[in-house]
C-alpha positions in Angstrom: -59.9 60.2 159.5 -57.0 57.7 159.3 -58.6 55.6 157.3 -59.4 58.8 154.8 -55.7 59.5 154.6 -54.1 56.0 153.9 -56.9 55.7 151.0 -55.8 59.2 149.8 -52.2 57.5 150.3 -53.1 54.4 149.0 -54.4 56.4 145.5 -51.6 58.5 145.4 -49.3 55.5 145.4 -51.7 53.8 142.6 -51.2 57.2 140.3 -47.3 57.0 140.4 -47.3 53.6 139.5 -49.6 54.4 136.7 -47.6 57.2 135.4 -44.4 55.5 136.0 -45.6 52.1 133.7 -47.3 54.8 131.2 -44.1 56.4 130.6 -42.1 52.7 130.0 -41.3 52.5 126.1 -43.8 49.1 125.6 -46.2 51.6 127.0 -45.4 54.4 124.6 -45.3 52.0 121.8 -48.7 50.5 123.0 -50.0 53.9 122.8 -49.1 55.1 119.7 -50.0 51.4 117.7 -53.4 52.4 119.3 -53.4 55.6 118.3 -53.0 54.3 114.2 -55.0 51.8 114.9 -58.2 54.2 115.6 -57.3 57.2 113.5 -57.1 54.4 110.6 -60.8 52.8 112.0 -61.9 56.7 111.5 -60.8 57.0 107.8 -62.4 53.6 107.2 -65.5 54.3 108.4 -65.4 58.0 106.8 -64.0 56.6 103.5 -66.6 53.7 103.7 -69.6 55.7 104.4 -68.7 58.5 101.0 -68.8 54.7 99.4 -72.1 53.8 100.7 -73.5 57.6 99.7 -72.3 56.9 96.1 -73.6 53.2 95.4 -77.3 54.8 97.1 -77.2 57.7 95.1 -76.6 55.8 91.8 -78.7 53.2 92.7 -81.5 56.0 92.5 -80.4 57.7 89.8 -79.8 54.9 87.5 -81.7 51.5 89.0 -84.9 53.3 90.1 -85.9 54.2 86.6 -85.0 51.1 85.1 -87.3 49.2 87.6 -90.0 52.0 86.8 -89.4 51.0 83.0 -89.3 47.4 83.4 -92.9 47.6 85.3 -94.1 49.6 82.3 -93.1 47.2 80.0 -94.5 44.3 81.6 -98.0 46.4 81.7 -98.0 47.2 78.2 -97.3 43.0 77.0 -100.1 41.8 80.1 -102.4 44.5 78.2 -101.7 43.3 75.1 -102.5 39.7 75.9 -105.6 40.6 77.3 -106.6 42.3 74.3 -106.1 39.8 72.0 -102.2 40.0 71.0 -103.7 43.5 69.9 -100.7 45.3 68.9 -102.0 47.3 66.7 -104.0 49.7 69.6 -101.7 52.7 71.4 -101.0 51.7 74.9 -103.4 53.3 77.3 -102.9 56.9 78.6 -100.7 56.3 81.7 -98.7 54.0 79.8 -97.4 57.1 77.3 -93.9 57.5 77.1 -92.3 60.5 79.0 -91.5 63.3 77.8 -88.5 63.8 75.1 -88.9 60.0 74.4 -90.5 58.2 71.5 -92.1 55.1 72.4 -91.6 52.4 69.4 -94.0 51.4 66.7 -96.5 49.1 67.4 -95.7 45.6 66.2 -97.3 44.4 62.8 -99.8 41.5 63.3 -98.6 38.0 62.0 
């Protein structure tokens, strides 16, 4: 049981020194630069992720659907050079434009 109570001395001893060097102003100064330091590491990550939600969100709204068109339009030319340079036929039905848009007159033949 000696042993027991110089170990619970022994910590004791190890806490005050602790709280003595925690109260030292380097120590307080320490603390608080670390203290900016994360809270500005939180608003970074928080004010990079809103970023990251607005360049995906108008990625999909506005890139997405210019890929889709971009596809289309490649169909509708490999369609027309397999048909001849044909541009004179309607592109076929899943190729339609959607709705509310008009899709451009067909090319004249040369």
């Amino acid at each position: 049981t000696s042993h027991a109570a110089s170990s619970q001395i022994s910590n004791m001893a190890i806490a005050a020194d602790v709280a003595a060097f925690l109260e030292r102003p380097a120590a307080k100064k320490a603390r608080r630069v670390g203290f900016h330091v994360v809270r500005g590491a939180k608003k970074f990550l928080h004010g990079s992720g809103r970023a990251a939600w607005i360049i995906g969100t108008t990625a999909i709204v506005l890139i997405v659907p210019l890929v889709f068109e971009i596809d289309r339009e490649q169909q509708v030319q490999e369609m027309e050079a397999m048909q001849g340079g044909g541009g004179a036929l309607p592109p076929p039905p899943g190729l339609q434009a959607a709705p509310g848009l008009v899709m451009p007159p067909p090319e004249p033949r040369r």
